[in-house]
C-alpha positions in Angstrom: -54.2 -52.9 68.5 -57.0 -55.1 70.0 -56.9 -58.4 69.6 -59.0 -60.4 67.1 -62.2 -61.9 67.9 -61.5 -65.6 68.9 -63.0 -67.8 66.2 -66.0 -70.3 67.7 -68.0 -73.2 66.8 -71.4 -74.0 68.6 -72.6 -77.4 68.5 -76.5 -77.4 69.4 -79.7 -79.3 68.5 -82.7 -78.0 69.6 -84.0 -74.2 70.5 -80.8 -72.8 70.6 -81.2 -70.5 73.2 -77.7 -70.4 74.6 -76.4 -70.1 70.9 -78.8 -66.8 71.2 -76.6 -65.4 74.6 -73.6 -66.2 72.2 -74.8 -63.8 69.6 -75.7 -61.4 71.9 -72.9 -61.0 74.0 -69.7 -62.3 72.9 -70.4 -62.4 69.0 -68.2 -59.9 67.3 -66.4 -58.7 70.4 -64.1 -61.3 72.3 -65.1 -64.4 69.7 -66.5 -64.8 66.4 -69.2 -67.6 65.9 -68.1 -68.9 62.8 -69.9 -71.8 62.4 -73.2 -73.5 63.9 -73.4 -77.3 63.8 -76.4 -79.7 64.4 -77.4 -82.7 65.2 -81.2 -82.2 64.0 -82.4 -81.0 61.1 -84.9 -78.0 61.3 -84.5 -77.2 64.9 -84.7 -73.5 65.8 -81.2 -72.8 66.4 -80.5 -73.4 62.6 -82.9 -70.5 62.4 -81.1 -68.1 64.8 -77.8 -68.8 62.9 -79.2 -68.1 59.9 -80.8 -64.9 60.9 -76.9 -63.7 61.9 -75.4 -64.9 58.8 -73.3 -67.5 60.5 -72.9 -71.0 58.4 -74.5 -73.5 59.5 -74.9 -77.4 58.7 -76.4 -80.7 59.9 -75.0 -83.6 60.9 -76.9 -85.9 61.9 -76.5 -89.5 63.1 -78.7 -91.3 60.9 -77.2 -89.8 58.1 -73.6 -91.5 59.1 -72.4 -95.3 59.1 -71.6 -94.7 62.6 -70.5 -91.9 65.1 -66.8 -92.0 64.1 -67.4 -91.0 60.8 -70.3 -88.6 61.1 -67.5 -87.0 64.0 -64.6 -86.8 61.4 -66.8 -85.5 58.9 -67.8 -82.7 61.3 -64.6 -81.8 62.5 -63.2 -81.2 58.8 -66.0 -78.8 58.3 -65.3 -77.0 61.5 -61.5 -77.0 60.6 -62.3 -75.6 57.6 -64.2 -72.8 59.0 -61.1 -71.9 61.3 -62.8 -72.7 65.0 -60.1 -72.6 67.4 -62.9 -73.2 70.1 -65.5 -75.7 70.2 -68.9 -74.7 72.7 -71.2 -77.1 73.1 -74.7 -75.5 73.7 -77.3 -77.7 74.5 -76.0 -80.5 71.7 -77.7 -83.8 72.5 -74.9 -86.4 70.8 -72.1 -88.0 72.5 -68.4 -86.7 70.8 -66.3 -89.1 70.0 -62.8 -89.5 71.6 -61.3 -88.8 68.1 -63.4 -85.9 67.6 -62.2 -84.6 71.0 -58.5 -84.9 69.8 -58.7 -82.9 67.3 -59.4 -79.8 69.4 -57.2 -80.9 72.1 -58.3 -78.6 75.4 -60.7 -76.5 73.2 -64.3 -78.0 74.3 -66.3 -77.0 76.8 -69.8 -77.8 77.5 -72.8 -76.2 79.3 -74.6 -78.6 82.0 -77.5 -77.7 83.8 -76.9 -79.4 87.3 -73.4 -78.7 89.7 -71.3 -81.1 88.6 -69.8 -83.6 89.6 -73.8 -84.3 90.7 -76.2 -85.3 88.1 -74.4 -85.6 85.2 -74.9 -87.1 81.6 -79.0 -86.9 79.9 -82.2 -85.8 82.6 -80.1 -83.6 85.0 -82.7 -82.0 86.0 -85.2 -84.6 86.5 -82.4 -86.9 88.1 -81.3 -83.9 91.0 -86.0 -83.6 91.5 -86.0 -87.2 92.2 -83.1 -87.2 94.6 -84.7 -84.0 96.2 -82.0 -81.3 96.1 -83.1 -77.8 97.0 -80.1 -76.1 95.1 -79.7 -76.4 91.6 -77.4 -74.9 89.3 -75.3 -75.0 86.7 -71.7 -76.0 85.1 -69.5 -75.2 82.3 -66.9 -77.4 81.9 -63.8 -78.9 79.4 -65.2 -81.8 77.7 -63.5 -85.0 78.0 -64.1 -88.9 77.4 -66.4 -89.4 79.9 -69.3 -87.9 80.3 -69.5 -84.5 81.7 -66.7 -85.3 83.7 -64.2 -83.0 82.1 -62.2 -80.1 84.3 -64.8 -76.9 85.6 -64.4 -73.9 84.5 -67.4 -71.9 86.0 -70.5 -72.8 88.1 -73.2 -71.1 89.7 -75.9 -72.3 92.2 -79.6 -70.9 92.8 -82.0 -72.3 96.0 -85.2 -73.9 94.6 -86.3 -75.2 97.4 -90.2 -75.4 96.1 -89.3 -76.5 92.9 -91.5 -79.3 91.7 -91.1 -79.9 87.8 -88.4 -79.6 85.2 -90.0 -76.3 83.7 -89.4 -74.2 87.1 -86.0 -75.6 87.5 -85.4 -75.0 83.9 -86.6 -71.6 83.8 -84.2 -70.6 87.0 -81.2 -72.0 85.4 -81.9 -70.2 82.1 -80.1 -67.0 83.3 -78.0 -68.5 85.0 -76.5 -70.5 81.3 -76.6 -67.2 79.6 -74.5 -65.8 81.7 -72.1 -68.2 82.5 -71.3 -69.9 78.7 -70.0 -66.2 77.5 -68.1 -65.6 80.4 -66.0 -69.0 79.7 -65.7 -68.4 76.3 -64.3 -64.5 76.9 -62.1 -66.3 80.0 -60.5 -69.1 76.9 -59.9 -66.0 74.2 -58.4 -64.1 76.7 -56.0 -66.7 77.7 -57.2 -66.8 81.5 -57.7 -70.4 82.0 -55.3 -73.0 82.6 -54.9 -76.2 84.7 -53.8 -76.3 88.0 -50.6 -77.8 88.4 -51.1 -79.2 91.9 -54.4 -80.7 90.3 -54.8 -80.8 86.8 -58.6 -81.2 87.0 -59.0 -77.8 88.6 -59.4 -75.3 86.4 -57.5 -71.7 87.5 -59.0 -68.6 86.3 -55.8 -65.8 85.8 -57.1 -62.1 86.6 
């Protein structure tokens, strides 16, 4: 018997584009989005939830006394939707330590520069003003600092022309789509685990 899809939340808040690779690959097959949270109201990523029947809410910081309750608030609905795994897909709010403990080892995050380099908001306009001619990308465990959490996969891509934010972005794009479904089939297969020599490193079994 095959096993069962791997239930999944994704946390976005604007086009939703890597919630789109999610549908596309991994949807149905290794993991089963079963909820869609974000932070913004009537971004497009509600929309592509909606168009795959997959639930879907706001939470959004105004709407909260402060982040630690609008955070418990959304990991009861998560809970209650039965996410075992927690993907953060382009979601533009800090999580807060409490959140994080709730899903203990069960968010990861996609980044768009090679981390440990350029991390936290602008990555890609931070790495053009330092002058880097390779870009790339990171999926990694989330932590309590900021996207300093264990990596799980990265891939690099020479841009050594690269000028604005749009030509970087548009590199990386492909490189996100493939990357945040291969982590997510690597966790509901069981693959990844830490490194006992170095609990930071992340080792990928078969």
């Amino acid at each position: 018997m095959s096993a069962q899809p791997l239930p999944i939340a994704v946390l976005v808040s604007g086009t939703g584009t890597n919630l789109q690779a999610l549908l596309d690959t991994v949807h149905a097959r290794e993991a089963q989005v079963v909820a869609v949270a974000s932070s913004a109201a009537g971004v497009p990523a509600l929309a592509r939830a909606a168009a795959r029947d997959v639930p879907a809410e706001v939470f959004a910081r105004a709407d909260y006394p402060n982040r630690g309750a609008r955070d418990e608030d959304l990991a009861d609905w998560l809970h209650a939707r039965g996410a075992r795994l927690i993907v953060l897909a382009g979601y533009m709010a800090l999580l807060s330590e409490s959140f994080l403990q709730r899903f203990p080892g069960a968010v990861i995050n996609v980044h768009p520069s090679l981390l440990p380099s350029f991390p936290g908001l602008h990555a890609i306009e931070q790495a053009l003003a330092y002058g880097v001619k390779v870009f790339g990308v990171t999926v990694h465990f989330v932590d309590a600092g900021v996207d300093s959490g264990p990596v799980i996969l990265q891939r690099a891509v020479e841009l050594p022309g690269a000028h604005t934010p749009d030509e970087v972005l548009a590199a990386l794009r492909p490189l996100e789509h493939a990357l945040l479904p291969e982590a997510v089939r690597l966790f509901a297969r069981g693959a990844l685990r830490p490194d006992p020599e170095h609990p930071r490193r992340i080792v990928i079994d078969g």
